[in-house]
DSSP file (Angstrom, degrees, kcal/mol; ACC not computed):
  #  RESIDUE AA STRUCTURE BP1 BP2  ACC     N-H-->O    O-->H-N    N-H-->O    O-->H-N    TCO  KAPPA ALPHA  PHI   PSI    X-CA   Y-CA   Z-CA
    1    1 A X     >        0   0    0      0, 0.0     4,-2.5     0, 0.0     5,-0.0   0.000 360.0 360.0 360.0 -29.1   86.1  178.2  180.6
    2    2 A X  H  >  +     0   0    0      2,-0.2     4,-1.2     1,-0.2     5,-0.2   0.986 360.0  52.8 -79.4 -74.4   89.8  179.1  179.9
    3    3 A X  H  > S+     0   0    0      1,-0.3     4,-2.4     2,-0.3    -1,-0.2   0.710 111.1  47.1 -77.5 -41.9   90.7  175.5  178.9
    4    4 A X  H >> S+     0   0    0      2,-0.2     4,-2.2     1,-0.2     3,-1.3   0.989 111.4  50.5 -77.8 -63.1   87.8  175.4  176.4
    5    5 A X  H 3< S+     0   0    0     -4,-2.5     4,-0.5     1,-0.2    -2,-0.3   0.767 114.3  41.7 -44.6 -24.6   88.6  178.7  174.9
    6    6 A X  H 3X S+     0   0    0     -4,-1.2     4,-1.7     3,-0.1    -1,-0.2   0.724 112.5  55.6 -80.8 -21.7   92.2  177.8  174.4
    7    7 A X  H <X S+     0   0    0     -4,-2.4     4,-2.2    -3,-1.3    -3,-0.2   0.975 113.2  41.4 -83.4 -71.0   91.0  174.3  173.2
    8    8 A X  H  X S+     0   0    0     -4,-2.2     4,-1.5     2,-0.2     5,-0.4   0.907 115.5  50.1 -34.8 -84.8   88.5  176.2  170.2
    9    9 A X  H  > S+     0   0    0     -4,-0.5     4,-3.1    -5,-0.2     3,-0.3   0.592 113.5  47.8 -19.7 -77.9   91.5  178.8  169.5
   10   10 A X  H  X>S+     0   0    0     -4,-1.7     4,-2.7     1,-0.2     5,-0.7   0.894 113.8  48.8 -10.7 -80.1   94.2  175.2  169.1
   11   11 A X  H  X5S+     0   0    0     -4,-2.2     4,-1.6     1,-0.2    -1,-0.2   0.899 117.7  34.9 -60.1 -38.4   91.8  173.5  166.8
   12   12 A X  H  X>S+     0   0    0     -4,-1.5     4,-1.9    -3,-0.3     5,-0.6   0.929 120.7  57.1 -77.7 -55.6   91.1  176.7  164.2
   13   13 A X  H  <5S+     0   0    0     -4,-3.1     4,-0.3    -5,-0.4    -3,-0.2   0.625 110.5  33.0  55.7-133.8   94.4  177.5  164.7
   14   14 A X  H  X5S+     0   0    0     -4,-2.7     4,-2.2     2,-0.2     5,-0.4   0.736 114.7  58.9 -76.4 -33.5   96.1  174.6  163.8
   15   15 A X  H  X<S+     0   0    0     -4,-1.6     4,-2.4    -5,-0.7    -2,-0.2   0.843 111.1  40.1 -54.3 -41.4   93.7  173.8  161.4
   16   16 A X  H  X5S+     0   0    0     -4,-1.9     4,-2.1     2,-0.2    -1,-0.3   0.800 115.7  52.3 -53.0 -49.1   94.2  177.0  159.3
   17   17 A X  H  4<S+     0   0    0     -5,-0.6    -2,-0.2    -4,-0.3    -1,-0.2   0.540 111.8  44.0-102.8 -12.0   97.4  176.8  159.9
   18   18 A X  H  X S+     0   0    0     -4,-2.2     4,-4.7     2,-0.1    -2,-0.2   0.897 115.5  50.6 -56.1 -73.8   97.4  172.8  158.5
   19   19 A X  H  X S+     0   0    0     -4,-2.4     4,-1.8    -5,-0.4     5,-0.4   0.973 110.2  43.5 -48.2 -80.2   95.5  173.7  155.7
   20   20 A X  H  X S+     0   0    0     -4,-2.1     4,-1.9     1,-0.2    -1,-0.2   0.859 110.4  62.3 -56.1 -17.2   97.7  176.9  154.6
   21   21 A X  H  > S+     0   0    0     -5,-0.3     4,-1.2     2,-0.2    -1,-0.2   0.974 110.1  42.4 -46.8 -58.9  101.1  174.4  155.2
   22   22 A X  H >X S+     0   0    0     -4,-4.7     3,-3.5    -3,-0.3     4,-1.0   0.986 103.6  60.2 -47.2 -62.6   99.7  172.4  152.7
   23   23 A X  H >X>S+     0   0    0     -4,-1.8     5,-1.8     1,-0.3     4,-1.8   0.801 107.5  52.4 -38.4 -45.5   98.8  175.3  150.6
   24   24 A X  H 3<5S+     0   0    0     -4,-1.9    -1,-0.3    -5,-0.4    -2,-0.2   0.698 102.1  56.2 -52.1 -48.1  102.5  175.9  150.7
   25   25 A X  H <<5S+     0   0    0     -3,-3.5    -1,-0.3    -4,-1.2    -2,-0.2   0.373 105.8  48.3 -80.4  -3.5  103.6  172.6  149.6
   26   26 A X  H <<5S-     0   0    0     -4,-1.0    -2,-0.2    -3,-0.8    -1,-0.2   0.899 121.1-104.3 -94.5 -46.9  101.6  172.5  146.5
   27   27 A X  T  <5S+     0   0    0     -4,-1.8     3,-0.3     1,-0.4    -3,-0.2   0.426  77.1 125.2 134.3 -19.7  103.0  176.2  145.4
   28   28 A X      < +     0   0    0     -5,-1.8    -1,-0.4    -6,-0.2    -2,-0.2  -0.500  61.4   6.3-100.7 158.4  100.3  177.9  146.1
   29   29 A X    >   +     0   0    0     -2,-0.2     3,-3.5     1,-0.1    -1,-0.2   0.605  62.0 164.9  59.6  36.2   99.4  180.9  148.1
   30   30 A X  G >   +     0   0    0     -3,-0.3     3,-0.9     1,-0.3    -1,-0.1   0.779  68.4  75.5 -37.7 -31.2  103.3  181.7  149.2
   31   31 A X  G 3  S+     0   0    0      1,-0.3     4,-0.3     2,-0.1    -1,-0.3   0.507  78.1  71.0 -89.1  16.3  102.0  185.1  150.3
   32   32 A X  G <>  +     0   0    0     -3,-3.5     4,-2.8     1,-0.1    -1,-0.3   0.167  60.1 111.1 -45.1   0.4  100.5  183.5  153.4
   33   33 A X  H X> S+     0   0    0     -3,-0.9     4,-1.2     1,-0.2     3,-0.9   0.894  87.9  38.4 -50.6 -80.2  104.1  182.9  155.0
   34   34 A X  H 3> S+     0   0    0      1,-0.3     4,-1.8     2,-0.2     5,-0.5   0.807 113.2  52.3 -30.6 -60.1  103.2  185.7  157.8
   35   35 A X  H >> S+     0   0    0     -4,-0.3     4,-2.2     2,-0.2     3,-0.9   0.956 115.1  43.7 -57.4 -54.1   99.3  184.7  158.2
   36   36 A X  H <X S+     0   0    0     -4,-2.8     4,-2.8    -3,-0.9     5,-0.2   0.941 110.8  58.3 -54.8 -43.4  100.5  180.5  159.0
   37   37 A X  H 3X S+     0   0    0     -4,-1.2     4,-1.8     1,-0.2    -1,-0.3   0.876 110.2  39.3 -50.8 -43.2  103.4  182.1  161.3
   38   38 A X  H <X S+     0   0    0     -4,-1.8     4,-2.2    -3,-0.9     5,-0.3   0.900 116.5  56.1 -96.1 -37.1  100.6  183.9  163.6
   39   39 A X  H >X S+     0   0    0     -4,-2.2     3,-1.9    -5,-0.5     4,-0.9   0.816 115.9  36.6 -28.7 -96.5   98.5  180.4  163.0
   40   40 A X  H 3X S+     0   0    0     -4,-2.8     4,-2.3     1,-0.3     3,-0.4   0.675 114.2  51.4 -22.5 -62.2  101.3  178.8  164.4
   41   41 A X  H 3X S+     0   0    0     -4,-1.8     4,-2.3     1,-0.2     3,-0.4   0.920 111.1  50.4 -25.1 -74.5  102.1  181.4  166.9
   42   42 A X  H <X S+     0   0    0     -4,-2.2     4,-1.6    -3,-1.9     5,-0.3   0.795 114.2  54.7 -52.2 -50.0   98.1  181.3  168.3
   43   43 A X  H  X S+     0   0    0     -4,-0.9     4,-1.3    -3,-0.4    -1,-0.2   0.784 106.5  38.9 -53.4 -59.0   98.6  177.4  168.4
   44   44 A X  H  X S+     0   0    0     -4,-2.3     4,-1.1    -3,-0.4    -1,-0.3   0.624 114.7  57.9 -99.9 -15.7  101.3  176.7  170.4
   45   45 A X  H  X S+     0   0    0     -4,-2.3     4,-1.4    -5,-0.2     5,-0.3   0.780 112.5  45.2 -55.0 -31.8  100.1  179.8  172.8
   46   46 A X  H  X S+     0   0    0     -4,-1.6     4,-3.2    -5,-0.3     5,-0.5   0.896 114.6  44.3 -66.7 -44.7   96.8  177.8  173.2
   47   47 A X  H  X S+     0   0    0     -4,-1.3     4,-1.3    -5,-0.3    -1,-0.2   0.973 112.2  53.4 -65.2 -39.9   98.7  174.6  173.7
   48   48 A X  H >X S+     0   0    0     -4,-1.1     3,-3.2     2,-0.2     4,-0.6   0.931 115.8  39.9 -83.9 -88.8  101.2  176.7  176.3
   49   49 A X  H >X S+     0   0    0     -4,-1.4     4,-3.1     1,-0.3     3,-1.3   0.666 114.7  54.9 -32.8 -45.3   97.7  178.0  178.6
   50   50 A X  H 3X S+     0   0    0     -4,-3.2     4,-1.6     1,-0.3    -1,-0.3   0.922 111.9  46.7 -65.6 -34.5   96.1  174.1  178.1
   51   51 A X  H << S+     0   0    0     -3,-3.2    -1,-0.3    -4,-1.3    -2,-0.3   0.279 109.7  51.4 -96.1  18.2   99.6  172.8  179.7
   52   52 A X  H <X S+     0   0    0     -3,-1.3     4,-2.9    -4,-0.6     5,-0.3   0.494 108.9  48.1 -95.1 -35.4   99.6  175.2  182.6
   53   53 A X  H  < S+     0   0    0     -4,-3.1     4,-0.4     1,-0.2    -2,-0.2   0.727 107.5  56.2 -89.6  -6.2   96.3  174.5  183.7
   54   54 A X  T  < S+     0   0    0     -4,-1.6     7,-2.0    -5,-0.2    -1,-0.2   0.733 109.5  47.9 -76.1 -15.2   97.1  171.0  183.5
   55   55 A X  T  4 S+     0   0    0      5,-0.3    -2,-0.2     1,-0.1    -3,-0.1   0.905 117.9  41.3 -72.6 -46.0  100.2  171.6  185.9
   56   56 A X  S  < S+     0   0    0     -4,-2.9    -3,-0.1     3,-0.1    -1,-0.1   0.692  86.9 104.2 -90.9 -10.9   98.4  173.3  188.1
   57   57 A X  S >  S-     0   0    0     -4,-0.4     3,-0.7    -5,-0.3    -3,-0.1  -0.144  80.2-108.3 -64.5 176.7   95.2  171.6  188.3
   58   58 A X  T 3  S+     0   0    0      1,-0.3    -1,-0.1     2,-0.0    -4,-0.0   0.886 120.9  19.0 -41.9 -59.2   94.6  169.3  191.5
   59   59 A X  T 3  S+     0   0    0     57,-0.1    -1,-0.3     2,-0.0    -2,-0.1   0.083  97.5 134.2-121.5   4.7   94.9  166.1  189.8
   60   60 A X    <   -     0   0    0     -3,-0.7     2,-0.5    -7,-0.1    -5,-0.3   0.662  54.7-124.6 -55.8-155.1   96.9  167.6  186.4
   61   61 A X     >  -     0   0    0     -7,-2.0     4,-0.5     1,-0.2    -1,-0.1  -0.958   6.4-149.0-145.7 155.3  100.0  165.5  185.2
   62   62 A X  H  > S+     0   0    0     -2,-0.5     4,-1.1     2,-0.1    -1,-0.2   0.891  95.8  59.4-115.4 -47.8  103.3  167.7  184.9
   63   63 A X  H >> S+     0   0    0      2,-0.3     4,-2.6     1,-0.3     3,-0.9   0.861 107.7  44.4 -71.1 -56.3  104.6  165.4  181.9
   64   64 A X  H 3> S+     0   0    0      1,-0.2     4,-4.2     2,-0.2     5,-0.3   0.984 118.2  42.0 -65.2 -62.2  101.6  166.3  180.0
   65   65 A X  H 3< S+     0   0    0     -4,-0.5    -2,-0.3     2,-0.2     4,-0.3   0.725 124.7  42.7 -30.0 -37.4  102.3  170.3  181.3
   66   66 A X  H <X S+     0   0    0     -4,-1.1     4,-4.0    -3,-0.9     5,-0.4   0.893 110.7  50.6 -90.5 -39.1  106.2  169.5  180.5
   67   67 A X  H  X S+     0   0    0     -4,-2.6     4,-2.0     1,-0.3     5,-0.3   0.979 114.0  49.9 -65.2 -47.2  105.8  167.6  177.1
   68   68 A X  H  X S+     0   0    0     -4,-4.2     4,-1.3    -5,-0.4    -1,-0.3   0.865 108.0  49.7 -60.5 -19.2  103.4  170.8  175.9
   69   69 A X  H  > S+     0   0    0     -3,-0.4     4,-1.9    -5,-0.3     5,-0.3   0.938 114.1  42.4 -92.3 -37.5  105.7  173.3  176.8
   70   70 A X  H  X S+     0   0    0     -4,-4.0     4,-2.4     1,-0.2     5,-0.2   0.913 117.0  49.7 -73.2 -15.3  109.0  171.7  174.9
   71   71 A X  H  X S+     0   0    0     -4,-2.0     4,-1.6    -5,-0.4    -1,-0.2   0.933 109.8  46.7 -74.5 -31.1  106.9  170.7  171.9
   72   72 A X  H  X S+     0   0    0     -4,-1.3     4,-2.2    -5,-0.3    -1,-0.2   0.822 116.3  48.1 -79.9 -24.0  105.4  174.1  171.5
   73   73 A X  H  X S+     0   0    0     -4,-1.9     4,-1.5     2,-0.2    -2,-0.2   0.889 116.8  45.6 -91.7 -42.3  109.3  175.8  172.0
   74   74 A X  H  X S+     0   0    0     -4,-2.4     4,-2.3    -5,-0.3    -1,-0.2   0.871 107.6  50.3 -57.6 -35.8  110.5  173.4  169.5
   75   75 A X  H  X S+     0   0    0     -4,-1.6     4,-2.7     2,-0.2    -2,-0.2   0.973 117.5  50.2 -68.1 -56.8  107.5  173.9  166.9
   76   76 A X  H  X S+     0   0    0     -4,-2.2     4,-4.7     2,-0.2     5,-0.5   0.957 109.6  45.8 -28.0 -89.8  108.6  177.7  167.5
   77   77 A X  H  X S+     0   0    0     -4,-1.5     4,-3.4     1,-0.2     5,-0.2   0.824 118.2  43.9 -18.9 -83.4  112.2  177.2  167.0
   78   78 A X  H  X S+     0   0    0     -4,-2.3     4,-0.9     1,-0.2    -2,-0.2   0.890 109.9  49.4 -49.9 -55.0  111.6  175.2  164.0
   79   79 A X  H >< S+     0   0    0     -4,-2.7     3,-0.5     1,-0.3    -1,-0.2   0.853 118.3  44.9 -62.8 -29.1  108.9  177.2  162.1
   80   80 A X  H >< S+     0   0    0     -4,-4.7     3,-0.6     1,-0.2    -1,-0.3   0.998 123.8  32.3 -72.5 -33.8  111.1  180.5  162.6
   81   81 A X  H >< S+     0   0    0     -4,-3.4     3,-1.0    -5,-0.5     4,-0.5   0.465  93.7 107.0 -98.1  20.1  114.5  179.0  161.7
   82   82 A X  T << S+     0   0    0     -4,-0.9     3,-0.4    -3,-0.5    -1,-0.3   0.601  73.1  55.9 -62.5 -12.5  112.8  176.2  158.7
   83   83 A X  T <  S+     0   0    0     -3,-0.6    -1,-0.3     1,-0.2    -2,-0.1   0.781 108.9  49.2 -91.5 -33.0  114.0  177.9  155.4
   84   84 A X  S <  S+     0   0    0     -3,-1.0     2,-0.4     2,-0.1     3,-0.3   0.569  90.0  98.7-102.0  20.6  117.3  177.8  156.5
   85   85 A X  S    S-     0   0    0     -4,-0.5     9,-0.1    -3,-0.4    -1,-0.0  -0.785 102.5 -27.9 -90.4 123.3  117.4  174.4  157.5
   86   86 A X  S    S-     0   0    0     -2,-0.4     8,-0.2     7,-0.1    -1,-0.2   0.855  81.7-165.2  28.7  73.5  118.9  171.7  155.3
   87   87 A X    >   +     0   0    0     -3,-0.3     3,-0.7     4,-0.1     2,-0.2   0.216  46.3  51.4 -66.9-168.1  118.1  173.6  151.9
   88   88 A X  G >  S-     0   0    0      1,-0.2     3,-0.9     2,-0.1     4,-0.2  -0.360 114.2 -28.7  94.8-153.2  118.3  171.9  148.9
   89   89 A X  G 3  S+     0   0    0      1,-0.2    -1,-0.2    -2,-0.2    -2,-0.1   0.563 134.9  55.8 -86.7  10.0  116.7  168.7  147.8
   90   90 A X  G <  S+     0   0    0     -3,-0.7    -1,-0.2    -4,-0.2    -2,-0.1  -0.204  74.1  95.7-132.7  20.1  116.7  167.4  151.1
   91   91 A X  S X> S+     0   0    0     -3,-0.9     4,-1.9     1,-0.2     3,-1.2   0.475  75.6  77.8-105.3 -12.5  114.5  170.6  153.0
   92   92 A X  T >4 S+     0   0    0      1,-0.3     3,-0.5    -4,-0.2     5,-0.3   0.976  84.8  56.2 -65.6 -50.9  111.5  168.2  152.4
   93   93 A X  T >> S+     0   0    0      1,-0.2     4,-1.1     2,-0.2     3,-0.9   0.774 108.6  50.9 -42.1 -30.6  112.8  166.1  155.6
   94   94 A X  H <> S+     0   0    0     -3,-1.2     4,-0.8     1,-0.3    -1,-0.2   0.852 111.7  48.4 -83.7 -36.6  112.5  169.6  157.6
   95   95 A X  H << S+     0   0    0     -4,-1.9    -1,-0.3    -3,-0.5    -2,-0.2   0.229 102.2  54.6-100.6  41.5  109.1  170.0  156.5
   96   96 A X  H <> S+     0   0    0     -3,-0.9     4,-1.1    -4,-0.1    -1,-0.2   0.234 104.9  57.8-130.0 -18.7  107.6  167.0  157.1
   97   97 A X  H  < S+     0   0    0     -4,-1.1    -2,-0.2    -5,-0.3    -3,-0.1   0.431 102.9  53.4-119.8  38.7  108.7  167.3  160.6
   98   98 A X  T  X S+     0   0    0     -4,-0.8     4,-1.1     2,-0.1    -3,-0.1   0.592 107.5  57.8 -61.9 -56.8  106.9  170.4  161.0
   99   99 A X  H  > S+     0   0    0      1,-0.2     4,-1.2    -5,-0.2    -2,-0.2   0.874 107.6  38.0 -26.2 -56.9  104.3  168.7  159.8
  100  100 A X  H  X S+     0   0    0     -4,-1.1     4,-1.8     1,-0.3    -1,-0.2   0.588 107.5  67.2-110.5  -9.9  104.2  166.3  162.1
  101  101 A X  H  > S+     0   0    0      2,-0.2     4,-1.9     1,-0.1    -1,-0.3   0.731 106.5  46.4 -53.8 -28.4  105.1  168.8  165.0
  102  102 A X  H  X S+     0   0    0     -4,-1.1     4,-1.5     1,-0.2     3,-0.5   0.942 101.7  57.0 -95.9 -22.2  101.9  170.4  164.5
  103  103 A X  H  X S+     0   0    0     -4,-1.2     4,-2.6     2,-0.2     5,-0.3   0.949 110.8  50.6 -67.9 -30.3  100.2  167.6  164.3
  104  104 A X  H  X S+     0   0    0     -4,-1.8     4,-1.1     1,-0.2    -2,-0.2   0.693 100.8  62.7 -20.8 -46.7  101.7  167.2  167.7
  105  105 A X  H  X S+     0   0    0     -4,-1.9     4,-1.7    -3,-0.5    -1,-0.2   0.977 101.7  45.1 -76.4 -56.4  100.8  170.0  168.5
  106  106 A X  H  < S+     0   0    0     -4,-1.5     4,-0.4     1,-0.2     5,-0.3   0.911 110.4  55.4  11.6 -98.1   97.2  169.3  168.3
  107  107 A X  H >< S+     0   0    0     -4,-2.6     3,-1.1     2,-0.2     4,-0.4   0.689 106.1  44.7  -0.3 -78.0   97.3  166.3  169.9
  108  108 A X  H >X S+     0   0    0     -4,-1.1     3,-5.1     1,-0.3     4,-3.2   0.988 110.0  54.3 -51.1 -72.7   98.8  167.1  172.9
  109  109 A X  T 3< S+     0   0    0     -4,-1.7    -1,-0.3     1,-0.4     4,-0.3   0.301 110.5  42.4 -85.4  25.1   97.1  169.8  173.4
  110  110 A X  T <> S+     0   0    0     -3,-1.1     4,-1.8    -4,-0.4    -1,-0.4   0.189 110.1  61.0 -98.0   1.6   93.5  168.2  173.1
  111  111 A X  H <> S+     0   0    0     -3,-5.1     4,-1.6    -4,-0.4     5,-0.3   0.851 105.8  42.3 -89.0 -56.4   94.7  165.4  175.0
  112  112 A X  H  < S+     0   0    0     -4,-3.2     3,-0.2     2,-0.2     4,-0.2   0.856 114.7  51.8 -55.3 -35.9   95.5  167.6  178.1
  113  113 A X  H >> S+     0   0    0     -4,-0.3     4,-4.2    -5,-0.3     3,-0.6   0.965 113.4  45.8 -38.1 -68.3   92.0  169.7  177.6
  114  114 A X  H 3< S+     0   0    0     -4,-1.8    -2,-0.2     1,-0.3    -1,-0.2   0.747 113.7  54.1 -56.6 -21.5   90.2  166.1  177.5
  115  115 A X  T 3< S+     0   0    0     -4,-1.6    -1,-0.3    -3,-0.2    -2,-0.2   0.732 113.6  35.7 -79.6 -52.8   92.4  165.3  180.6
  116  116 A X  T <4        0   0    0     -3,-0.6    -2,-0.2    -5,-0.3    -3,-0.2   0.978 360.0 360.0 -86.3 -30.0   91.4  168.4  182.8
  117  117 A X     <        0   0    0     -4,-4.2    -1,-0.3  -114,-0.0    -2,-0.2   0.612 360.0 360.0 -47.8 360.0   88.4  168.2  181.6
């Protein structure tokens, strides 16, 4: 039951938290910063619970359990410290692998759900 609730929580999420990234890149709706950080935040807690109960289950994988917990500490790490990373005309590179951390994030952590399941 845990694994399914953390799997729903992951998918709105990130998905909210997709959507307003985007939102971001266009121009629009800067004063979301805060609401995507707790997105993000919510995400990568869902993704940390889905990779502990794959470590611990009977038959669980610890590489799936290890690969969720450094992707979610990394996606952290980047999303607080991304504005001050490589400003300029060249911050796009930072946010496109943010991007593609969260889609990561995702991933993973429906991959480990379908997994214990």
């Amino acid at each position: 039951m845990v694994i399914r609730i953390a799997s729903a929580v992951l998918t709105l999420a990130g998905l909210l938290a997709l959507i307003s990234g985007v939102l971001f890149w266009t121009g629009t709706a800067l004063n979301l910063i805060a609401l995507h950080m707790v997105l993000g935040f919510l995400a990568v807690g869902a993704l940390w619970v889905i990779g502990a109960a794959q470590a611990f289950a009977p038959r669980g994988s610890w590489v799936i359990a290890a690969c969720a917990l450094i992707v979610g500490a990394v996606m952290i790490v980047l999303g607080m410290m991304q504005s001050s990373l490589l400003p300029g005309d060249y911050h796009w590179i930072i946010q496109v692998i943010h991007l593609a951390l969260g889609l990561l994030t995702i991933g993973i952590g429906h991959m480990a759900a379908a997994r214990y399941r």
